[in-house]
N, C-alpha and C positions, 0 to 999 in steps of 0.2 A: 410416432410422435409427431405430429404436427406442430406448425411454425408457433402458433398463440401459447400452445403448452410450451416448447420452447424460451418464448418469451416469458412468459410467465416465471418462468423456472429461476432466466435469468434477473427477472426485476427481483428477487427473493434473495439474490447473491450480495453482497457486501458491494459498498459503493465503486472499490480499489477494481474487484474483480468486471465489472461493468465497464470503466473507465478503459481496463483492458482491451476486452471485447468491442469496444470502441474505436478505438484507435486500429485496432486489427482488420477490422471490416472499415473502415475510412483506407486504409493503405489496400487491402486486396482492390477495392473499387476504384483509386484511385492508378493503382497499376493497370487494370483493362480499356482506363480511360484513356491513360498516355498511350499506352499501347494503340487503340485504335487512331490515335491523331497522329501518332508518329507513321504509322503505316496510311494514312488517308495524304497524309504530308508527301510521301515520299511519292505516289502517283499524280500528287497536285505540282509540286515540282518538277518532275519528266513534262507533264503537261503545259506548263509554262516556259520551258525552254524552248519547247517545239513551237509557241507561239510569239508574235511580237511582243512587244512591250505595251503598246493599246490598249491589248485585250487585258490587260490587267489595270489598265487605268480606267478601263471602260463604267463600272460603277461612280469611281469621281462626277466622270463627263455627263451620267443622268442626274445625276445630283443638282451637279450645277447647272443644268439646263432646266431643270424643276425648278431650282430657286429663283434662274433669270426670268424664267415664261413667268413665276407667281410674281415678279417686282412689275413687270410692262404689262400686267391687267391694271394696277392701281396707277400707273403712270398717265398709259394711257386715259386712262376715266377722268385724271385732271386735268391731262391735256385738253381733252373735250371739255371740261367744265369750265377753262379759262378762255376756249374758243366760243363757247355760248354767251360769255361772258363780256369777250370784244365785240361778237355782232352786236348785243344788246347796248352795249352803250356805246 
């Protein structure tokens, strides 16, 4: 029996029994899911004790350093724009 016959079988069942089915495969998936983050968690944890505190703030620090470099491209441009400004008058 293949998946489609399967499916098929089940769109043919009563809305309740669907509903079932439903929720049954929402909780098995949702169980492999915790499961792998709680097990990925537990090696990201050992791994962060071994490490400073930095290195975990280390994503912040490019952030804000992207945000400061794109403010001093438009700064600067008016800086110059106000300096072209005084030679000329």
């Amino acid at each position: 029996m293949s998946l489609i016959s399967k499916i098929e079988n089940l769109q043919k069942r009563p809305e309740s029994v669907r509903r079932r089915v439903l929720f049954i495969v929402i909780a098995i998936v949702m169980f492999f899911v915790v499961s792998a983050w709680v097990f990925t968690l537990k090696f990201s944890l050992n791994r962060e004790e071994n490490k400073n505190n930095q290195a975990a703030i280390a994503p912040f620090k490019i952030i804000m350093n992207m945000a400061k470099e794109s403010f001093d491209i438009p700064v600067g441009g008016i800086k110059n724009t106000f300096g072209r400004l005084k030679e000329e008058l």
